[in-house]
KOLMIGU-563890 format. One record per residue: residue in one letter; x negated, y, z negated of N, C-alpha, C in turn; residue number from 1. Coordinates in steps of 0.2 Angstrom, whole numbers, plus 5000, padded with zeros to 4 digits. Example, Ala and Ser with C-alpha at 12.3 -4.5 7.8 and 13.67 -1.06 7.14 Angstrom:
BEGIN
> r	n.u	n.v	n.w	ca.u	ca.v	ca.w	c.u	c.v	c.w	k
> A	4934	4972	4961	4938	4978	4961	4934	4984	4961	1;
> S	4936	4989	4965	4932	4995	4964	4936	5000	4961	2;
# end
This chain:
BEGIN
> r	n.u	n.v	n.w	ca.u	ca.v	ca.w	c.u	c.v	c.w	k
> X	4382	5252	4870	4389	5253	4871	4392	5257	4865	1;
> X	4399	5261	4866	4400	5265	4860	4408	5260	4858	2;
> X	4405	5258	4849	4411	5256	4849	4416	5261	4847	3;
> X	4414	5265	4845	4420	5273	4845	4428	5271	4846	4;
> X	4432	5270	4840	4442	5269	4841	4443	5276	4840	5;
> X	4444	5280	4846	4448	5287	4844	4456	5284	4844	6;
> X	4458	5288	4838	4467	5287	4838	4470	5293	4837	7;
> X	4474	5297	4842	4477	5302	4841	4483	5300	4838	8;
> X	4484	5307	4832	4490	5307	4828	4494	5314	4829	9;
> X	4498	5313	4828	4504	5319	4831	4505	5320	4820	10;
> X	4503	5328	4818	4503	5328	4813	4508	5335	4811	11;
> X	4513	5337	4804	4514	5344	4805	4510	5348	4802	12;
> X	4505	5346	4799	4500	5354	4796	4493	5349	4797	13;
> X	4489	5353	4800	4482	5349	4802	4477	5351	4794	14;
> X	4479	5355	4792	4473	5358	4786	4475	5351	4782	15;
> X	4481	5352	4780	4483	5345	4773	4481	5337	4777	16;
> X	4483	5335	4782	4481	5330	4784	4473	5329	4784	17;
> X	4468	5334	4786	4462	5333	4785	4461	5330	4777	18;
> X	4463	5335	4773	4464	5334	4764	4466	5328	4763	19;
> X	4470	5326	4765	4471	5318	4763	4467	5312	4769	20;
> X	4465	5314	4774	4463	5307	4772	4455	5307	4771	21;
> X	4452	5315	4768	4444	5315	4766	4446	5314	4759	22;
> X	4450	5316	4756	4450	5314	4749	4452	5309	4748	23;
> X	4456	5305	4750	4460	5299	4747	4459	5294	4752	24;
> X	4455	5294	4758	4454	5288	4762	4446	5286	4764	25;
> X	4443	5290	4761	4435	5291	4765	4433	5293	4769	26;
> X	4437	5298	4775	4438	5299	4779	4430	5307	4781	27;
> X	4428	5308	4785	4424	5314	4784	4425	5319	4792	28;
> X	4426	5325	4788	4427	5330	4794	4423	5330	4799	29;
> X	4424	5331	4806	4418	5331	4811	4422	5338	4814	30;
> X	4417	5341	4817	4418	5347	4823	4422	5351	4821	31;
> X	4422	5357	4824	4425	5363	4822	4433	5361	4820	32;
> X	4437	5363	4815	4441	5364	4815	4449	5367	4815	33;
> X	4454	5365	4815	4457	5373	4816	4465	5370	4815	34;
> X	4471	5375	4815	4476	5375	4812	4480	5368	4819	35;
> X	4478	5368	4824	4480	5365	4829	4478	5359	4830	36;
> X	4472	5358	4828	4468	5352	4829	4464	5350	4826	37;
> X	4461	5343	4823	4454	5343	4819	4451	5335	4820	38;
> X	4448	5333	4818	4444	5326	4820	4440	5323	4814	39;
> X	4443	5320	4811	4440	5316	4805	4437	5307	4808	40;
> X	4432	5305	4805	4428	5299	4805	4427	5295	4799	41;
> X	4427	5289	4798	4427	5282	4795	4424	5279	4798	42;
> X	4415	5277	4797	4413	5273	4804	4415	5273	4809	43;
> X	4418	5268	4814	4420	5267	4820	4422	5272	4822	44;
> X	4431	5274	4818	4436	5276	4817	4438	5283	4818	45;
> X	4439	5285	4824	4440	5294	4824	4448	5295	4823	46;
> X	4451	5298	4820	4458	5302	4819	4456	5309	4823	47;
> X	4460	5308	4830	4462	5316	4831	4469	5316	4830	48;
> X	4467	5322	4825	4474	5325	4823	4477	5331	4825	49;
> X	4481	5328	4828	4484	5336	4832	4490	5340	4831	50;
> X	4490	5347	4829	4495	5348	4825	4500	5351	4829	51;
> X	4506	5356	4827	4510	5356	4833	4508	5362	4840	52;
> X	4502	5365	4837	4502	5370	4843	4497	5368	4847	53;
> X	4495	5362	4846	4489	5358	4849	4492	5357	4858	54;
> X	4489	5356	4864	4493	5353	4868	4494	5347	4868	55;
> X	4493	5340	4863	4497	5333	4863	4504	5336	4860	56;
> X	4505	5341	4857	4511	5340	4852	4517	5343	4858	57;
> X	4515	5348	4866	4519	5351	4869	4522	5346	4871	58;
> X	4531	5349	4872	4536	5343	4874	4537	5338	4870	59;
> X	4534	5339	4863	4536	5332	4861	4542	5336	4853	60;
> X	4545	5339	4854	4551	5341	4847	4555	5338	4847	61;
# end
């Protein structure tokens, strides 16, 4: 069984948000990344972080 907790985050700059939570929460980059979206892991724990040209962020201003 995968206990995998994805949790998407609606963020405004995906580069600093990656920065912060690899620097200052433990967090470690996974998969390609880019100015609209990226995916950081802490064991279980996936943050997708989706920035504003991502399609979670369309419709939401």
């Amino acid at each position: 069984m995968d206990d995998t907790v994805p949790v998407r985050i609606l963020v405004r700059d995906v580069p600093a948000s990656v920065a912060f939570y690899t620097a200052n929460l433990g967090f470690v980059a996974e998969g390609p990344q880019s100015p609209a979206f990226a995916s950081v892991r802490r064991g279980n724990l996936v943050l997708l972080l989706s920035g504003e040209g991502s399609s979670a962020a369309r419709g939401r201003r």
